[in-house]
N, C-alpha and C positions, 0 to 999 in steps of 0.2 A: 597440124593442118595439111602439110604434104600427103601426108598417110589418107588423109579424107579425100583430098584431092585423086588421089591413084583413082580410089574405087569411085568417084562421082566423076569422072573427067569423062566428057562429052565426045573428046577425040583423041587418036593413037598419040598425037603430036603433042597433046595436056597431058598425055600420060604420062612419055615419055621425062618432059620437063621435070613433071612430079617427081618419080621416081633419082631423076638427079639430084633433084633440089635435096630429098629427101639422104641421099646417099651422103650429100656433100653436107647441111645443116644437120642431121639427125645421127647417123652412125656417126660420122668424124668427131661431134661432136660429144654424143654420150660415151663413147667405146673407152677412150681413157681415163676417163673419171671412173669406169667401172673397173677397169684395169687397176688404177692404182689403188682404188679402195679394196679390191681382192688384195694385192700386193700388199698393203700395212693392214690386214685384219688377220693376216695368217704368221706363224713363224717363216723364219728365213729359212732353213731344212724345208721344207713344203710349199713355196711360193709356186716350184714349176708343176707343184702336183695341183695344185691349186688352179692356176692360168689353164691349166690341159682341161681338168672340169669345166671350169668357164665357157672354152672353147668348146667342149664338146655340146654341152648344154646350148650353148649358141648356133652350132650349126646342125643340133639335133633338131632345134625349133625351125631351121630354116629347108629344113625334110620334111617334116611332120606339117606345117603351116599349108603348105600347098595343095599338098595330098588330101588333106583334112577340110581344107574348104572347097577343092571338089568334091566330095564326098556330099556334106552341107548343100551345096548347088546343087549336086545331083538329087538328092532327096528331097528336096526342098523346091526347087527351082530357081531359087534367087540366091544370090552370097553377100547377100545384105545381114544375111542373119551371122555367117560368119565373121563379116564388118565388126557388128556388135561385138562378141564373145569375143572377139581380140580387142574392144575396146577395155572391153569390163577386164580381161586378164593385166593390162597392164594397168588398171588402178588398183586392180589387186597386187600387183606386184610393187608398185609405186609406196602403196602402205607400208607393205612386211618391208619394203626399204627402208621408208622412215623408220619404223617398229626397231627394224635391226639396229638404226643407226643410233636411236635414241636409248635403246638397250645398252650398247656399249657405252654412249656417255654417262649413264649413271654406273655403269658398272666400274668406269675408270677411277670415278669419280670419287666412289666407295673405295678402294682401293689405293685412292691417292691419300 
């Protein structure tokens, strides 16, 4: 909702809010659950090679995201459209999480 709120906010001052709300509910809240699930899915010899990917992939999206919806704006006119295509990537990404996570449970599973 925060995320929605950014791009629909009517003024600097709803932005802003959003944006905190967002930093304080949404990163604080997903970042270590994604943390530790990279942490127990990999060996212990490769956990920091592990967290380093994460990290990079995480602030690679936070270069590429900005850049890339003005670009969208630009050609387009509106960054309504890049709204969207960040909505649809994280249900895509939401899936292949489940995917992954329900992969490993039967894989333990077999294996127990």
């Amino acid at each position: 909702m925060t995320i929605s709120l950014t791009v629909f906010s009517p003024t600097p001052i709803v932005l802003y809010i959003a944006l905190i709300l967002y930093g304080l509910l949404g990163k604080l809240a997903i970042d270590p659950v994604l943390i530790t699930y990279v942490s127990d899915s990999v060996k212990e010899d490769v956990v920091a090679k592990a967290l380093g990917m994460f990290n990079f992939f995480g602030m690679s999206s936070s270069v590429v995201a900005p850049w890339l919806t003005g670009l969208i704006g630009d050609m387009t006119g509106s960054k309504v459209i890049a709204f969207y295509i960040s909505a649809i990537l994280l249900v895509v990404a939401a899936l292949l999480f489940i995917f992954v996570v329900l992969l490993r449970k039967d894989e333990q599973q077999t294996h127990a």
